[in-house]
TORKE-172557 format. One line per field, with one value per residue (C-alpha): residue number from 0; residue in one letter; x, y, z. Coordinates in Angstrom, 3 decimals, padded with zeros to 6 digits. Example, Ala and Ser with C-alpha at 12.3 -4.5 7.8 and 13.67 -1.06 7.14 Angstrom:
BEGIN
resi = 0,1
resn = A,S
c1 = 012.300,013.670
c2 = -004.500,-001.060
c3 = 007.800,007.140
% end
This chain:
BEGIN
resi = 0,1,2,3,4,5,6,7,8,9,10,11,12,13,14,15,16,17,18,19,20,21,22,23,24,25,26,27,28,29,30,31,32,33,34,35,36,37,38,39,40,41,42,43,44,45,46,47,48,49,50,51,52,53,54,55,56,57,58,59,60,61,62,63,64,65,66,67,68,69,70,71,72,73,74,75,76,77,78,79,80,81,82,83,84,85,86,87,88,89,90,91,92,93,94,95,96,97,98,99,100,101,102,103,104,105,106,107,108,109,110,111,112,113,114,115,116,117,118,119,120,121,122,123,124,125,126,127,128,129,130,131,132,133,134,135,136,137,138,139,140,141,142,143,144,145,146,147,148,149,150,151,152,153,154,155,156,157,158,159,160,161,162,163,164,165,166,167,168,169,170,171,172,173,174,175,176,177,178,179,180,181,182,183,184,185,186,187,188,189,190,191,192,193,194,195,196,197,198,199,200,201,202,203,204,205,206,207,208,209,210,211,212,213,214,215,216,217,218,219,220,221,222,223,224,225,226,227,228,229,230,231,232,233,234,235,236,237,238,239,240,241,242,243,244,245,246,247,248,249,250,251,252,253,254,255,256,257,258,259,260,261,262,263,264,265,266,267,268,269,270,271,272,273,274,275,276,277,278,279,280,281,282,283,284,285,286,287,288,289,290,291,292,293,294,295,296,297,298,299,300,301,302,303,304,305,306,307,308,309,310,311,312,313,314,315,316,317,318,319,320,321,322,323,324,325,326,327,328,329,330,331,332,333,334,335,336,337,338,339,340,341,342,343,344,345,346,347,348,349,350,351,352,353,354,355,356,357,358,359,360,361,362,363,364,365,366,367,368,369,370,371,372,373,374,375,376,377,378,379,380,381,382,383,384,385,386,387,388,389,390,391,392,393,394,395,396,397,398,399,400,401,402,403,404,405,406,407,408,409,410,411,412,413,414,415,416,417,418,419,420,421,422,423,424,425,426,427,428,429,430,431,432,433,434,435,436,437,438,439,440,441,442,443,444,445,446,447,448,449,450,451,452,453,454,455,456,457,458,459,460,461,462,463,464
resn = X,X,X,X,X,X,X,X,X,X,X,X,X,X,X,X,X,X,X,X,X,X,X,X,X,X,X,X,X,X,X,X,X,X,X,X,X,X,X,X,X,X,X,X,X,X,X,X,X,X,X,X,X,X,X,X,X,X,X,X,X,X,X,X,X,X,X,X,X,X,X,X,X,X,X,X,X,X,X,X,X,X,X,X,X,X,X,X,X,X,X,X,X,X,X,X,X,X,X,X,X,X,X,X,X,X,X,X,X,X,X,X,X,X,X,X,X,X,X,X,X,X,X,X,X,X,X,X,X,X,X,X,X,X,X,X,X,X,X,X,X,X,X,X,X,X,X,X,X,X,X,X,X,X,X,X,X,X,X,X,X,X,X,X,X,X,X,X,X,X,X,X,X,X,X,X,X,X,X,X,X,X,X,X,X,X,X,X,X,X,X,X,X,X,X,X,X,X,X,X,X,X,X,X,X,X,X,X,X,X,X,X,X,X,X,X,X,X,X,X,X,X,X,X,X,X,X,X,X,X,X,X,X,X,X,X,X,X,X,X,X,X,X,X,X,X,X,X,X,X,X,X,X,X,X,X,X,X,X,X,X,X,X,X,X,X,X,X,X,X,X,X,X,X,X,X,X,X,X,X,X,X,X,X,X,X,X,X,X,X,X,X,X,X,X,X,X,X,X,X,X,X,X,X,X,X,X,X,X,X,X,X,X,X,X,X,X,X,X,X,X,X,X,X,X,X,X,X,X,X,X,X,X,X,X,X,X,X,X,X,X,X,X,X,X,X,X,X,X,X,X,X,X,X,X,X,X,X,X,X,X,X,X,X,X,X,X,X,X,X,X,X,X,X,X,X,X,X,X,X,X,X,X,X,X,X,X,X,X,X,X,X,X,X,X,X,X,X,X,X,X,X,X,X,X,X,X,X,X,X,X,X,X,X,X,X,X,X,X,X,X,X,X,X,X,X,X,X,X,X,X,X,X,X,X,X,X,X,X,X,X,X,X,X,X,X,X,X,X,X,X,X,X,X,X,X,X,X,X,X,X,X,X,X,X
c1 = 115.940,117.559,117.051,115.913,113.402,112.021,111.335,110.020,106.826,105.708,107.086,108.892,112.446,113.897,111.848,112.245,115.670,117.907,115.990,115.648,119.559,120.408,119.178,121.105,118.608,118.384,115.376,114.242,111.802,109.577,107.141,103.563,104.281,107.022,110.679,112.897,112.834,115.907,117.511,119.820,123.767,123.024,120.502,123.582,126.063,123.776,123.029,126.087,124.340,124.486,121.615,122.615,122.676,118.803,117.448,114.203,114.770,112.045,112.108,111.845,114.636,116.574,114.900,116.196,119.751,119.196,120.501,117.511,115.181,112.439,111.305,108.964,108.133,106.316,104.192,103.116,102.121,099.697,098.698,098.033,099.048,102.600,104.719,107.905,109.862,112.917,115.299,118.354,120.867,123.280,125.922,124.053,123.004,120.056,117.967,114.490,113.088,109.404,107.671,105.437,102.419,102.143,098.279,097.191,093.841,091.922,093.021,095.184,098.957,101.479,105.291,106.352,109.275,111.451,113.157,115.807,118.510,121.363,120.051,122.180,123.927,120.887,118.976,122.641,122.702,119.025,118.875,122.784,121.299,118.417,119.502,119.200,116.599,117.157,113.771,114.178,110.816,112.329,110.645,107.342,104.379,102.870,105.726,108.432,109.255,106.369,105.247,102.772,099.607,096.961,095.334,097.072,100.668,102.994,106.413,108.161,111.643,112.828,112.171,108.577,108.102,109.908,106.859,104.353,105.418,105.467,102.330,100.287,101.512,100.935,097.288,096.572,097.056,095.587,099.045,099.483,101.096,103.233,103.733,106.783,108.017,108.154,105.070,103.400,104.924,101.521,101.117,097.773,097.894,099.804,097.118,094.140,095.683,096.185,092.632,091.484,093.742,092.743,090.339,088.215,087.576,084.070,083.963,084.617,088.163,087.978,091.154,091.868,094.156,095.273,097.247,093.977,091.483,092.001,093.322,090.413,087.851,090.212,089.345,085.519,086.096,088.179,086.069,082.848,080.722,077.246,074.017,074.922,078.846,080.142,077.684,076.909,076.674,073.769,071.091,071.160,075.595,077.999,079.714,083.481,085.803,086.494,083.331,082.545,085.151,083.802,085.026,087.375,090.096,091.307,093.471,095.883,097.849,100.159,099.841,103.051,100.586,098.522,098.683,100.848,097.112,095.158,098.430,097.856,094.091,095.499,097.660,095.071,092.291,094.917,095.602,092.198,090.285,087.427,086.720,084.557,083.277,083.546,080.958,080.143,080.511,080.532,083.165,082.371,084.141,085.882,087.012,089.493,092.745,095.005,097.223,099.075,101.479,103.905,106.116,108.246,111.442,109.243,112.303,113.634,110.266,110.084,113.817,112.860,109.735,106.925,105.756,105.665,107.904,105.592,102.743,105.761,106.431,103.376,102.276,105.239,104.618,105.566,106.969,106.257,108.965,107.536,110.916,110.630,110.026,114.455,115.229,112.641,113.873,112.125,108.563,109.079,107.472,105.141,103.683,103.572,102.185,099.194,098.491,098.549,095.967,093.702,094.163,093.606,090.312,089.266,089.432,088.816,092.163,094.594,098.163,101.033,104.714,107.694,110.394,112.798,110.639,110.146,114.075,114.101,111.209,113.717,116.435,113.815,114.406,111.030,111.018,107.237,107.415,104.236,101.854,104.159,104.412,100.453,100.537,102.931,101.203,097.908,099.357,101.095,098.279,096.082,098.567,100.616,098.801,099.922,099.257,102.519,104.070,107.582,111.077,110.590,107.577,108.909,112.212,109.643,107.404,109.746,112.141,109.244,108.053,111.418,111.204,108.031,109.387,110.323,113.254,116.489,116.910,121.302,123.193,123.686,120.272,117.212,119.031,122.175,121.179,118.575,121.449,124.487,121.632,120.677,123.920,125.715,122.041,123.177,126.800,126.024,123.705,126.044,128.757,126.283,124.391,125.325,122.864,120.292,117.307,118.676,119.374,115.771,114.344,115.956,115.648,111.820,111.985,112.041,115.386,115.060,115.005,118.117,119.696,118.821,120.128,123.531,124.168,123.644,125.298,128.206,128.529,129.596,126.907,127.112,128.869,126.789,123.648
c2 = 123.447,122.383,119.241,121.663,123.336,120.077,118.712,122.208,121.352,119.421,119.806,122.631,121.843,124.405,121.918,118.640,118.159,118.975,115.914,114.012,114.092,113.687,110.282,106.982,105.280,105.437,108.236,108.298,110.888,110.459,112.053,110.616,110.047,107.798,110.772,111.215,114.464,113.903,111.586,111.893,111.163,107.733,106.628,107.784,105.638,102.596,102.351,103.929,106.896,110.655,112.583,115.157,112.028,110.230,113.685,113.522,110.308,107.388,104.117,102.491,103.394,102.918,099.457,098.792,099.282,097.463,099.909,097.950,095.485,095.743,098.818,099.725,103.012,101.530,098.997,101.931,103.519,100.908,099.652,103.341,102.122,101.813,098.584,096.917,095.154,093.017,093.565,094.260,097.052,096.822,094.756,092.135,094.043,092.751,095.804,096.438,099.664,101.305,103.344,105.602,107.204,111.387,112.261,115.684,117.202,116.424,112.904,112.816,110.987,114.132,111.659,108.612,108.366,105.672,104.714,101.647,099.940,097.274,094.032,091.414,090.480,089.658,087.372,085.790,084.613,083.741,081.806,080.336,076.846,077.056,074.249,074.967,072.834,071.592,071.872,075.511,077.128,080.730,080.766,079.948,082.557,082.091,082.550,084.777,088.445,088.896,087.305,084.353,084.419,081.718,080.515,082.184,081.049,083.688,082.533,085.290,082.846,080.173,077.488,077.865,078.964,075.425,074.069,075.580,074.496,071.032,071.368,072.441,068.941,066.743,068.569,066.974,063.252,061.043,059.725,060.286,062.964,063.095,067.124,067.650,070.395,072.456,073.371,076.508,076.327,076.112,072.297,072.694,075.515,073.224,070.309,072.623,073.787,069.920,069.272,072.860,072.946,069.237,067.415,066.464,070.213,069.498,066.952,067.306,068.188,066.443,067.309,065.292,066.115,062.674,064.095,065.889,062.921,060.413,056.838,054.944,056.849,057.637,054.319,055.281,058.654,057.642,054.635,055.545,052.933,050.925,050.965,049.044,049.102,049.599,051.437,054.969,054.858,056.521,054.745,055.049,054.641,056.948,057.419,058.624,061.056,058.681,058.198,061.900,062.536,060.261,061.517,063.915,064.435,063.403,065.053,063.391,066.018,064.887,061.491,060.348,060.574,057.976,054.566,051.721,049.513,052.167,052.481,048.877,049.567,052.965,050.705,048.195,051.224,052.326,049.191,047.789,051.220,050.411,050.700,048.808,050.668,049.228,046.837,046.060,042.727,044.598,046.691,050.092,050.618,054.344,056.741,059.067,061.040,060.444,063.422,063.377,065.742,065.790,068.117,064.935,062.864,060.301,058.028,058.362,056.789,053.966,053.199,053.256,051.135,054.144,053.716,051.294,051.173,049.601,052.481,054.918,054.375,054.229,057.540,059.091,058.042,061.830,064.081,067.753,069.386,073.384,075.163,076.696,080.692,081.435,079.888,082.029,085.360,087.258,085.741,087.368,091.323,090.101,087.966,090.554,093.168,090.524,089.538,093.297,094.226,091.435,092.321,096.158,094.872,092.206,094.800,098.418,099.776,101.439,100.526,100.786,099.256,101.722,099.952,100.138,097.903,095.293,095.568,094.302,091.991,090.567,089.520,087.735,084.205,083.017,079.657,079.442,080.104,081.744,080.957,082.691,086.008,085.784,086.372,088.724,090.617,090.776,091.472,094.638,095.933,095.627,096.767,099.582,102.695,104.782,104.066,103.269,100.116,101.063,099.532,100.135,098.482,095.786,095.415,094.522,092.513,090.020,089.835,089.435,086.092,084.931,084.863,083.228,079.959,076.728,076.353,077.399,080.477,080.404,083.581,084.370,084.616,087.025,089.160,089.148,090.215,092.523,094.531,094.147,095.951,098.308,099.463,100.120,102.365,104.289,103.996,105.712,108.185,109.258,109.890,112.103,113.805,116.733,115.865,113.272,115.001,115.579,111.139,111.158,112.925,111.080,107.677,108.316,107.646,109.774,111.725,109.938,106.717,107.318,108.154,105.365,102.695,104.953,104.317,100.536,100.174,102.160,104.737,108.401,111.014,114.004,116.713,119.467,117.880
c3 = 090.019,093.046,094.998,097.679,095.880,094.122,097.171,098.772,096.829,098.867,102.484,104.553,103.780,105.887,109.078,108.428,106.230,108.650,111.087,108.541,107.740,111.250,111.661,111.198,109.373,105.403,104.277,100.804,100.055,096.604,094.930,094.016,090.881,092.033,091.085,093.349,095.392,098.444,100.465,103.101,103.286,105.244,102.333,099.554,101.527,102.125,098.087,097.077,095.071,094.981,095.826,092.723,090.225,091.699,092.124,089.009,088.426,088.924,091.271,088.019,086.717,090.101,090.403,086.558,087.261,090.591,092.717,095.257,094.158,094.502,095.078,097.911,096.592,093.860,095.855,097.946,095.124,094.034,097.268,098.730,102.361,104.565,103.460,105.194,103.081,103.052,100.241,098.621,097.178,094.387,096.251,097.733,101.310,103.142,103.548,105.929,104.685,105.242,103.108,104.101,102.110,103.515,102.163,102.229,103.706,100.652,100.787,097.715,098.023,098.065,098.708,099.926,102.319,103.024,105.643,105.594,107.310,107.138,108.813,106.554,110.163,111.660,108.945,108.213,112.096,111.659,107.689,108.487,109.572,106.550,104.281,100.185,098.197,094.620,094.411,093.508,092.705,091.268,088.207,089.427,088.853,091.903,093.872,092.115,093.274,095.454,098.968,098.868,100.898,101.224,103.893,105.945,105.119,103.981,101.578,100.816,102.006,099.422,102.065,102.627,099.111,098.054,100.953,099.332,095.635,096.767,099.000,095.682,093.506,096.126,097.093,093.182,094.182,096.934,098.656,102.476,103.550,107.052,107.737,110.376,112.369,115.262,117.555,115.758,112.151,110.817,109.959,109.962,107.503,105.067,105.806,105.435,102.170,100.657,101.386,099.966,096.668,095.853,094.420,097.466,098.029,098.636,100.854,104.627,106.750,109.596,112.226,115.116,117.565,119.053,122.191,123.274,123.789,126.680,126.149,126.730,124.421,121.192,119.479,119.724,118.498,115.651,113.972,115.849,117.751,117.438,120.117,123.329,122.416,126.258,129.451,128.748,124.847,122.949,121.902,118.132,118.666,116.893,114.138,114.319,112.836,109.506,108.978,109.167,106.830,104.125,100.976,102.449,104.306,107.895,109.285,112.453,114.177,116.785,115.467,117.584,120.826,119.349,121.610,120.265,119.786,117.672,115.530,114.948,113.884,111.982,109.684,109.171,107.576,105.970,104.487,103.708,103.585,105.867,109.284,112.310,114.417,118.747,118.649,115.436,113.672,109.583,108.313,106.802,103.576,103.567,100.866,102.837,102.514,105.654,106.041,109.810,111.413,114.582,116.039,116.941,115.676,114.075,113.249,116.720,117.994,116.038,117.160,120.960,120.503,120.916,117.373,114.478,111.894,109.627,110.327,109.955,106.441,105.599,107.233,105.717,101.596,100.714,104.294,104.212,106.602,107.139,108.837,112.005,112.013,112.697,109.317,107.386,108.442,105.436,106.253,109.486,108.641,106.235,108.669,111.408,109.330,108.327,111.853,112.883,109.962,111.433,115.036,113.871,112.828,114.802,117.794,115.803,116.965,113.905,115.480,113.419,114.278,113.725,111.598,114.949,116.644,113.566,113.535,116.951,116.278,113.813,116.172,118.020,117.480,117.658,119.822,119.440,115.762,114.213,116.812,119.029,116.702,116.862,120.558,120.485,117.905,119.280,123.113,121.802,119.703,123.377,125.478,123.732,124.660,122.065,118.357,117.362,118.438,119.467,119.827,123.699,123.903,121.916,124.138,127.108,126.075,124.417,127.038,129.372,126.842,126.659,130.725,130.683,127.679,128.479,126.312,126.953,124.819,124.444,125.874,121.454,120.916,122.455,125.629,124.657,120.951,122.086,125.039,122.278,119.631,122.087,122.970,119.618,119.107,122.234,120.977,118.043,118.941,121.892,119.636,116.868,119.833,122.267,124.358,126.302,124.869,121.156,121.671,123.146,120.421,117.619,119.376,120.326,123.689,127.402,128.097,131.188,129.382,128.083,130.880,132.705,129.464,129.373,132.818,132.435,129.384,131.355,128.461,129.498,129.891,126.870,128.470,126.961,129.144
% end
């Protein structure tokens, strides 16, 4: 039987082949039972295969002889729903490929097709400043040859994988913990997951954020205060956030705003594990874990005079540094395909993201790490009126938040990336193409949309128009 005829089972050949092999990306197309039914002459030069020799075969077998690894065929399979993955082929190619689960009108799985393209280019620019750890956490169950979730942190990168394997032994023991990095790595997640994973599981977190409570009231709040401690107290006085978090955990973020006379008092509990509270004469014994976080050059502080030395090494007994978002490139779709399950649900909408657009996502180089991608995420989901999220959609709104940052964004990174990536797609579909609405079709967008990018990309008009 002919590859033709195998996969004529199950969709109109004579239709959709010829599309399907007209397109620049990688297609795969398998059946439910996980053989291989067709792919196109872009998917048998990406993995360097014939479609003759795959043709029967299963993505186990392919996986086994690691012509990719792994296989998103199979997950789909299990999982019964549309997965983006980042892997690899046989000679070491970074690969983004989509598979796609086609269900027929009584419900049941009929193929999978996958779609996939080169983007080693883009996570080498992004992982090239991403520093190796010795610390290497390969062989570890919980992390190995799958992505990590919990709590809401995804490792599917060696960094944050190494972050999470050294998160878990320190959540064990009682030592302080300074967490470090940029402003919306998820320090919180890591310090949520200490006090969860640990032993004092049971007893309160209690996070503080010391840049967010004024000068003059951050001593009562932290240690509390007795009945007629200063005018305007209550009554029966207060208890602060230690004493709240008998037992359990505190939590400091942005520790470096604290004042230069509560670090004083900070080193002092830590050192003799009780508090006083404004006003009071006795000291309140404590039993908590101090973890603290900053999105700040700790060391540099202490240096200029803005913090203590002797409070800084004490704060930082074990550091946790979580990498920003740029030097994680593979927890990039995994984390956008999470937040856009929960913003799917959270607001009853059933938006998917074509793999052009997370391609584009990828080249993003996320200044305002995950919190950032959050926004982002959510934004599109509310504002994309179709129900696929596409690479035009995606080409406005982040050049739109890249207007909108504070930080200088250089000329290598988000427009210039995002015009040279656009323009070698219009490059190459200009020279496959006879015509604007042949590109338009194939690229998914208006014919007047490309016309309008070919003229300001200065790139000849198809003759045949």
């Amino acid at each position: 039987m002919t590859i033709e005829n195998r996969a004529a089972q199950h969709i109109r050949v004579g239709e959709i082949l010829p599309i399907l092999e007209s397109i620049s990306d990688a297609v795969f197309i398998d059946s439910s039972e996980g053989t291989c039914l067709w792919c196109n002459s872009t998917c048998e030069e990406l993995y360097d295969i014939s479609s003759e020799d795959i043709a029967g075969r299963t993505v186990e077998e392919l996986e086994q002889e690691g012509i990719f690894s792994p296989s998103v065929t199979r997950r789909v399979l299990d999982e019964k729903r549309e997965l983006t993955i980042i892997h690899e082929n046989k000679k070491g190619v970074r690969l983004l490929t989509t598979g796609t689960p086609i269900f027929g009108d009584d419900g049941q799985l009929l193929m999978v097709i996958t779609t996939s393209r080169d983007i080693t280019r883009i996570t080498q620019r992004q992982g090239e400043h991403a520093q190796a750890d010795p610390d290497d956490v390969d062989n570890m169950d919980d992390f190995a040859g799958a992505d990590f979730v919990h709590h809401g942190i995804v490792a599917r990168s060696k960094p944050m994988r190494n972050v999470m394997a050294l998160t878990r032994r320190l959540a064990s023991v009682n030592s302080t913990v300074l967490i470090t990095g940029e402003s919306g790595v998820g320090k919180g997640l890591i310090a949520r997951t200490l006090h969860e994973e640990g032993p004092r599981w049971k007893a309160p977190l209690v996070t503080v954020n010391c840049g967010a409570i004024p000068e003059n009231l951050i001593e009562s709040e932290l240690f509390g205060y007795v009945a007629g401690a200063f005018t305007g107290s209550r009554s029966g006085g207060k208890r602060g956030y230690f004493e709240a978090a008998q037992g359990g955990t505190i939590f400091l973020d942005e520790i470096s705003e604290l004042p230069l006379n509560l670090q004083v008092k900070l080193l002092q509990v830590i050192q003799e594990r009780q508090i006083t509270p404004v006003g009071a004469v006795k000291a309140i014994p404590i039993d908590v874990r101090i973890i603290s976080a900053t999105n700040r050059d700790l060391a540099t502080l202490v240096q200029s005079g803005k913090f203590r030395e002797d409070l800084y090494y004490r704060l930082n007994v074990v550091p946790i540094e979580v990498p920003p978002l740029r030097e994680r490139p593979e927890d990039i779709v995994p984390l956008i395909r999470m937040n856009l399950e929960k913003c799917n649900r959270d607001l009853h909408e059933h938006k998917s993201i074509s793999a052009e657009a997370i391609s584009t996502l990828l080249q993003y180089p996320w200044p305002g790490n995950i919190r950032e991608l959050q926004n982002i995420v959510e934004r599109l989901v509310i504002t994309t009126s179709g129900s696929v999220i596409t690479d035009e959609d995606i080409f406005i709104f982040i050049k739109e938040a890249a207007g909108k940052n504070t930080r200088a964004v250089s000329d290598s990174s988000l427009t210039a990336a995002l015009q040279r990536a656009e323009k070698e797609i219009l490059e190459e579909a200009l020279s496959r193409y006879g015509s604007t609405r042949a590109m338009a079709r194939v690229l998914q967008v208006s014919q007047p949309t490309v016309v309008r990018k070919l003229q300001k990309y200065g790139l000849n008009r198809p003759s045949s128009d």
